[in-house]
N, CA, C and O atoms as a Tinker XYZ file with bonds, in Angstrom:
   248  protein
     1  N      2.211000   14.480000    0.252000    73     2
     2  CA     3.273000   14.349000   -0.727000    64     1     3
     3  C      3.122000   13.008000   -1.454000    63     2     4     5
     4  O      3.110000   11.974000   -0.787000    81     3
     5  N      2.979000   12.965000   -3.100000    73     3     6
     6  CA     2.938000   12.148000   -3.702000    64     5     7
     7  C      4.138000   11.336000   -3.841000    63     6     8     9
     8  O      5.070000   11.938000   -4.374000    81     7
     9  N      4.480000    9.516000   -3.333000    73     7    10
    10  CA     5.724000    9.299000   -3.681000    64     9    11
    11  C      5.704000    7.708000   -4.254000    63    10    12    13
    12  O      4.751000    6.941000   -4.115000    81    11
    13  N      6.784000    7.439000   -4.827000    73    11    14
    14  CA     6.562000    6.047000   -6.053000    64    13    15
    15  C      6.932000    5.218000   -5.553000    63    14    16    17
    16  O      7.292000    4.385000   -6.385000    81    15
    17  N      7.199000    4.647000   -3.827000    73    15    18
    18  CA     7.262000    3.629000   -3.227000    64    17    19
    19  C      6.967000    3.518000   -2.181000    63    18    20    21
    20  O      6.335000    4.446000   -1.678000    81    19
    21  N      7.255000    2.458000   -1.458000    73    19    22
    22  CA     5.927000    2.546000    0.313000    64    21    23
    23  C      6.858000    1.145000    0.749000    63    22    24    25
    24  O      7.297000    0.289000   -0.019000    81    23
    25  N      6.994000    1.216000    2.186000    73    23    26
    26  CA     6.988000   -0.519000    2.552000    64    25    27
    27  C      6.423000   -1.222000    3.338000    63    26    28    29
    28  O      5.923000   -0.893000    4.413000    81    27
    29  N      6.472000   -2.365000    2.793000    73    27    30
    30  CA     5.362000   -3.094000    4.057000    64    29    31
    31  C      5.310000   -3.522000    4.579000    63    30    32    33
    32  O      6.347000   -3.227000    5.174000    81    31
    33  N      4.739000   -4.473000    5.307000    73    31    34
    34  CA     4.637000   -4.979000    7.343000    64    33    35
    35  C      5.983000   -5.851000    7.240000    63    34    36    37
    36  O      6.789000   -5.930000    8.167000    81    35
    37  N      6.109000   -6.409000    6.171000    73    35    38
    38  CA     7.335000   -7.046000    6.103000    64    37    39
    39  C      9.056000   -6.579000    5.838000    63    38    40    41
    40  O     10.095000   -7.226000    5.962000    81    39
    41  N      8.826000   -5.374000    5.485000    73    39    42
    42  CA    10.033000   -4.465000    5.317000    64    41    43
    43  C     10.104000   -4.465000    3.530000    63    42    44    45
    44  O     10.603000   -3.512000    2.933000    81    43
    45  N      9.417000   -5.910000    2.660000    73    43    46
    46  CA     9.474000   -5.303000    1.124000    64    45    47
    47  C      8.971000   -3.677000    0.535000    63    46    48    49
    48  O      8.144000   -2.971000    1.112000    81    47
    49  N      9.504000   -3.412000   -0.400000    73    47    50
    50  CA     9.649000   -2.284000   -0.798000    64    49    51
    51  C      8.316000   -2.499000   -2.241000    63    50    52    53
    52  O      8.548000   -3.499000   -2.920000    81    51
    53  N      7.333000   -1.859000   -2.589000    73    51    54
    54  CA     6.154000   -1.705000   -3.517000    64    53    55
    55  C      6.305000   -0.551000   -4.152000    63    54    56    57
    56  O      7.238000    0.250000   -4.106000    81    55
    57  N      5.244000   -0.530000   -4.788000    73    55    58
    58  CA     5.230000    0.356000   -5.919000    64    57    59
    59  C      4.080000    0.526000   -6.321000    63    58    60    61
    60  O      3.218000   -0.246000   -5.902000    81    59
    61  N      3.713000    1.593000   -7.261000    73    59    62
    62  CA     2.571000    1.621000   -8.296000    64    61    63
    63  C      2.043000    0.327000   -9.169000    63    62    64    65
    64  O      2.739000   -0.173000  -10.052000    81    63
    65  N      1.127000   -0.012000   -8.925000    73    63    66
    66  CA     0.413000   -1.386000   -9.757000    64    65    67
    67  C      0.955000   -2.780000   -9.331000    63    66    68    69
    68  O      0.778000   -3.831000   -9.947000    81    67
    69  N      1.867000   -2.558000   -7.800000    73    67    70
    70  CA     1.714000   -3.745000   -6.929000    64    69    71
    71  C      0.749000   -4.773000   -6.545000    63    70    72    73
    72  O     -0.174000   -4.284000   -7.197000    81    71
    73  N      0.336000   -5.580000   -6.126000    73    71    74
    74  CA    -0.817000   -6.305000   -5.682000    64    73    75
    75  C     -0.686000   -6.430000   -4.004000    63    74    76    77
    76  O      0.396000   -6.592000   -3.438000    81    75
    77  N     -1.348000   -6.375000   -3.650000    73    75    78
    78  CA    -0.987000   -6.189000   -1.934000    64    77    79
    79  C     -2.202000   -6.978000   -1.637000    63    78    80    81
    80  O     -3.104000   -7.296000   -2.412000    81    79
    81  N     -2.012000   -7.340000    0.118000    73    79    82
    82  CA    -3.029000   -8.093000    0.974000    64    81    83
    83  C     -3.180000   -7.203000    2.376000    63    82    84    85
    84  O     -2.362000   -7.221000    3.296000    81    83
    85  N     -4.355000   -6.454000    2.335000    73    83    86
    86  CA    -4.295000   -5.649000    3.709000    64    85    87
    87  C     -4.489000   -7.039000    4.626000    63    86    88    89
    88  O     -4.594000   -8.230000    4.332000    81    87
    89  N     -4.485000   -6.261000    5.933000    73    87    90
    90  CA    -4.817000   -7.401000    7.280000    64    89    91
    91  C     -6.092000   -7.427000    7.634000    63    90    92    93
    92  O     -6.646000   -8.172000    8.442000    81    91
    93  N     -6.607000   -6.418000    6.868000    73    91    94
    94  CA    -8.046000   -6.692000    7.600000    64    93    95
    95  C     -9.124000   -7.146000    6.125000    63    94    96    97
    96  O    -10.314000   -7.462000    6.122000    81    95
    97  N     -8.302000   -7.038000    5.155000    73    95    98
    98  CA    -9.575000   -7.508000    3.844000    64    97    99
    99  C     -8.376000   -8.966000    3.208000    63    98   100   101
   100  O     -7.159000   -9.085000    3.071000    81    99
   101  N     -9.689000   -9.913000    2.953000    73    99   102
   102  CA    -8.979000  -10.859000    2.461000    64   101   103
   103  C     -8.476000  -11.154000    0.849000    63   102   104   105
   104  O     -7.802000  -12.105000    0.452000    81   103
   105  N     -9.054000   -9.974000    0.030000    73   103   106
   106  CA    -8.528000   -9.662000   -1.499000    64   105   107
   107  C     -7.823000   -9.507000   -1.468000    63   106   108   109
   108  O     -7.287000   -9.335000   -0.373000    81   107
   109  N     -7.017000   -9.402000   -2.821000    73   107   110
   110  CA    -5.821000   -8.853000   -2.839000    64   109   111
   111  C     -6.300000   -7.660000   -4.053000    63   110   112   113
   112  O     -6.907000   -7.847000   -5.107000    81   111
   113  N     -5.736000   -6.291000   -3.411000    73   111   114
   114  CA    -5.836000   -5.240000   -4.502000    64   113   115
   115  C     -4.852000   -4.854000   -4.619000    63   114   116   117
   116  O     -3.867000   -5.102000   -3.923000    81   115
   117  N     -4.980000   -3.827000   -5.983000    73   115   118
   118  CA    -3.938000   -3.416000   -6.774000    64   117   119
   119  C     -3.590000   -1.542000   -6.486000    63   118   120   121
   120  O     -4.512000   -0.743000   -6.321000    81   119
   121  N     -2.255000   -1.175000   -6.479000    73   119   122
   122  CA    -2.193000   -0.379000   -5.647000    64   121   123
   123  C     -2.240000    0.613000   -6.914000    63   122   124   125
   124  O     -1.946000    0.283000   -8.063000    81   123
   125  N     -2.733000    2.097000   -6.428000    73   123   126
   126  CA    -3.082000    3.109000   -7.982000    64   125   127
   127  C     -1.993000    4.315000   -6.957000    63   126   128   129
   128  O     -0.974000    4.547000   -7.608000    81   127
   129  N     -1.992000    4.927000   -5.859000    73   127   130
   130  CA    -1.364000    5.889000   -5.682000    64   129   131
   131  C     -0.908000    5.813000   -4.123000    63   130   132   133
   132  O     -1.585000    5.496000   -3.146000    81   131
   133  N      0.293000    6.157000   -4.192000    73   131   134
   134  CA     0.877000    5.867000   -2.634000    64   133   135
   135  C      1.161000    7.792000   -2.172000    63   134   136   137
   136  O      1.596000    8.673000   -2.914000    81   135
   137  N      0.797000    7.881000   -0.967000    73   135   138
   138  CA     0.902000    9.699000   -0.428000    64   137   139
   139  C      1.344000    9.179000    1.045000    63   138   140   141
   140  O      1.073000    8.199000    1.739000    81   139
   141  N      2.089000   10.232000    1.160000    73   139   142
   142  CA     2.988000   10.281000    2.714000    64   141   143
   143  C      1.922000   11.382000    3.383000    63   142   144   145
   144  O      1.450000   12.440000    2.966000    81   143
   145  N      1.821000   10.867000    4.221000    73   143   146
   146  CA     0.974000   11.882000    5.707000    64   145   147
   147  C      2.051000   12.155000    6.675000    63   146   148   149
   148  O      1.840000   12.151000    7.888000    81   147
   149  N      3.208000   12.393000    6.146000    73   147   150
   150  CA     4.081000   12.680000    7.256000    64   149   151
   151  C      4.079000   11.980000    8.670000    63   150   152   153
   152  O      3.971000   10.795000    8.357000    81   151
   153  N      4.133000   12.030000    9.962000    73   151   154
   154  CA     4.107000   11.199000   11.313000    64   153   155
   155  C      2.838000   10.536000   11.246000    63   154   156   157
   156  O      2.735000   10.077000   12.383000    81   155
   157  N      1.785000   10.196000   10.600000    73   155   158
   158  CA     0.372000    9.301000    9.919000    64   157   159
   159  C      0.966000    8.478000    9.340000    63   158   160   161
   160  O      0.104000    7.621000    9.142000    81   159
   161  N      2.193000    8.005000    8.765000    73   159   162
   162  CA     2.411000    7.553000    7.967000    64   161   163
   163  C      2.030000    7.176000    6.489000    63   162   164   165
   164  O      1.177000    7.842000    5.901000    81   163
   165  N      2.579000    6.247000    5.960000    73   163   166
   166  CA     2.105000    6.288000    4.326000    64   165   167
   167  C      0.916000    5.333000    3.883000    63   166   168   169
   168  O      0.831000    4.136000    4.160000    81   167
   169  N     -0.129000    6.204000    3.028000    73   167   170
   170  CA    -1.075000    5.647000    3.229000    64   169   171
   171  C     -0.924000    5.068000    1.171000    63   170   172   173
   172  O     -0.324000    5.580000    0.227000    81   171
   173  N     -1.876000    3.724000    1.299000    73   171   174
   174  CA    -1.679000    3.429000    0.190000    64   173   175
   175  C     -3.346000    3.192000   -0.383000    63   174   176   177
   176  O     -4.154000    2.523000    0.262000    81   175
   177  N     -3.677000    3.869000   -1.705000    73   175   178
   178  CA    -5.050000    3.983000   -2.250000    64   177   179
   179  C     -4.935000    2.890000   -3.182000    63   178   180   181
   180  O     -3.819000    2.499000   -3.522000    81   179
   181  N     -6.371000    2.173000   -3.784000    73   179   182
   182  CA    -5.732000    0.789000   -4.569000    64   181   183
   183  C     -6.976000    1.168000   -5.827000    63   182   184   185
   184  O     -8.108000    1.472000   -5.452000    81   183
   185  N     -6.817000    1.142000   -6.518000    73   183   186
   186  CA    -7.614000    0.905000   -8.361000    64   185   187
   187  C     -9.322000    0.378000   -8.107000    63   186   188   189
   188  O    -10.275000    0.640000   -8.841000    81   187
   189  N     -9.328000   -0.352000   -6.962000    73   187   190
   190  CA   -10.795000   -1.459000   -6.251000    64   189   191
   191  C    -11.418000   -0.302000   -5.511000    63   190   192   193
   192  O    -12.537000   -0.537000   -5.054000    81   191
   193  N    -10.823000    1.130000   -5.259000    73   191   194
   194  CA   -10.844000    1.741000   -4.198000    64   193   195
   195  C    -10.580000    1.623000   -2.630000    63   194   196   197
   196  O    -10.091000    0.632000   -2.087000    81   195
   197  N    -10.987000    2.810000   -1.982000    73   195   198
   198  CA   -10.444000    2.473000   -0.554000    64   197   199
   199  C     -9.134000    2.715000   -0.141000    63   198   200   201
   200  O     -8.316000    2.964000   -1.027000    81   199
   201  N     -8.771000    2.694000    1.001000    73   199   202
   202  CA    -7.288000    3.172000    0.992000    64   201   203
   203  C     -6.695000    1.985000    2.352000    63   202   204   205
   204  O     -7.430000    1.139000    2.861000    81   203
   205  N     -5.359000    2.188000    2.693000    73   203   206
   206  CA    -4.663000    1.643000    4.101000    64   205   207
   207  C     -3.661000    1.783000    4.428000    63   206   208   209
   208  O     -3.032000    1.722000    3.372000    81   207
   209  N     -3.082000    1.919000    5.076000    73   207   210
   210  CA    -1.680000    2.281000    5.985000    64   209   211
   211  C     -0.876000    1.569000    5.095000    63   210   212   213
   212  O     -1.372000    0.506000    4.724000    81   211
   213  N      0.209000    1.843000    4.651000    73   211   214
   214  CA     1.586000    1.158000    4.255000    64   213   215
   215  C      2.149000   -0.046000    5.097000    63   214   216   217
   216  O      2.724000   -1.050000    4.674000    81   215
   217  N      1.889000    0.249000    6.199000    73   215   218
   218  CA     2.556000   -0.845000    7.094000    64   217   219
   219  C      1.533000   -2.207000    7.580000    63   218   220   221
   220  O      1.745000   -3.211000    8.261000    81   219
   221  N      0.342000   -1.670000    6.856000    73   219   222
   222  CA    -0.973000   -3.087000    7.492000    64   221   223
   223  C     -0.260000   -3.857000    6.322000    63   222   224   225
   224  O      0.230000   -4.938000    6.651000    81   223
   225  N     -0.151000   -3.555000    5.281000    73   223   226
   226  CA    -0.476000   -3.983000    3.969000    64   225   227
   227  C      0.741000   -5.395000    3.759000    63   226   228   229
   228  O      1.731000   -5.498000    4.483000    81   227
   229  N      0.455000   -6.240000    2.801000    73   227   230
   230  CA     1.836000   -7.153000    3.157000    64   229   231
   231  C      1.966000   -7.481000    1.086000    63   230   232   233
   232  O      1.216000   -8.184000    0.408000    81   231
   233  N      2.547000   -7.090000    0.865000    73   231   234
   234  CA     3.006000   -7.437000   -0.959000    64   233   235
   235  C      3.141000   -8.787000   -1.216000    63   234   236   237
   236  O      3.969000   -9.560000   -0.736000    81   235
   237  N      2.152000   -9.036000   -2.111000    73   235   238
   238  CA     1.738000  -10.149000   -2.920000    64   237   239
   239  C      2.475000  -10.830000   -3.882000    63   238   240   241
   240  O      3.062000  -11.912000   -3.850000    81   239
   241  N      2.270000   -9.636000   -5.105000    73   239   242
   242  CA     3.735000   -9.439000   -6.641000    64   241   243
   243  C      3.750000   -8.003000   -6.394000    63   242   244   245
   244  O      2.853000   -7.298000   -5.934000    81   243
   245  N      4.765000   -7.734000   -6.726000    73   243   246
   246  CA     5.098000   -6.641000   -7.432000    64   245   247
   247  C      5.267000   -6.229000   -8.827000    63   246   248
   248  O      5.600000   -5.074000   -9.094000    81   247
């Protein structure tokens, strides 16, 4: 299920064309599409490619 927000390790709330910092890469990418995996939780895909859990991720700007 495609949906237009996600939150992250910190409890902030993101969006489409957020900038985020996963925990395991030290860039910061830009987020292109957020999808719910139901009990997987929400996974977030970024514009740089690649994808990561909603909850590794920690918001940069929004």
């Amino acid at each position: 299920m495609i949906r237009k927000s996600f939150t992250d390790s910190n409890g902030k709330k993101g969006k489409i064309g957020s900038v985020v910092r996963s925990w395991l890469s030290e860039k910061d990418k830009t987020v292109k599409e957020i999808i719910s995996k139901g009990a997987g939780g929400t996974r977030v895909y970024f514009e740089e490619g690649g994808y990561d859990k909603a909850s590794f991720c920690e918001i940069i700007k929004q």
